[in-house]
C-alpha positions, 0 to 999 in steps of 0.5 A, spaced: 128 819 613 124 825 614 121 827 620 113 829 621 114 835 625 119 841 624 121 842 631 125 836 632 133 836 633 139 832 635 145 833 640 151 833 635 157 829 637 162 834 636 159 840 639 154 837 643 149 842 641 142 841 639 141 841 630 136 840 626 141 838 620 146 833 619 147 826 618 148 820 622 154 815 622 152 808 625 147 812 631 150 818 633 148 825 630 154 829 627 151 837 625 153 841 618 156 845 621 161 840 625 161 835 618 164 841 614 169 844 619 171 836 620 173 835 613 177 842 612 181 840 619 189 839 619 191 835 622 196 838 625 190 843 628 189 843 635 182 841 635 183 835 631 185 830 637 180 833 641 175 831 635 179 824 634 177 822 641 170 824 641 169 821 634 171 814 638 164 814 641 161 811 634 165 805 635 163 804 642 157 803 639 155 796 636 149 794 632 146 787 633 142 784 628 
């Protein structure tokens, strides 16, 4: 899905910044830069419980059809 104008951004779920690049997972956004740090993070870093956590908010998130 592209949108119409180059302006627009989203607030990550990670960093909680605004991006304009990323993807979506259910209906939250997660930047580039988070995605890629996230999938190249031991677990055993001590970021890794905090992204944990915050990643818990997509299952908060339900889809009704």
């Amino acid at each position: 899905m592209r949108k119409e104008t180059e302006n627009w951004s989203e607030t990550c779920i990670l960093c909680e910044e605004e991006k304009q690049k990323g993807i979506h997972i259910m209906q939250s956004f997660l930047c580039k830069e988070c995605e890629r740090h996230l999938v190249q993070l031991d677990p055993e870093h001590p970021k890794y419980k905090t992204y944990i956590v915050k990643l818990r908010k997509l299952k908060a998130s339900t889809l009704y059809s």
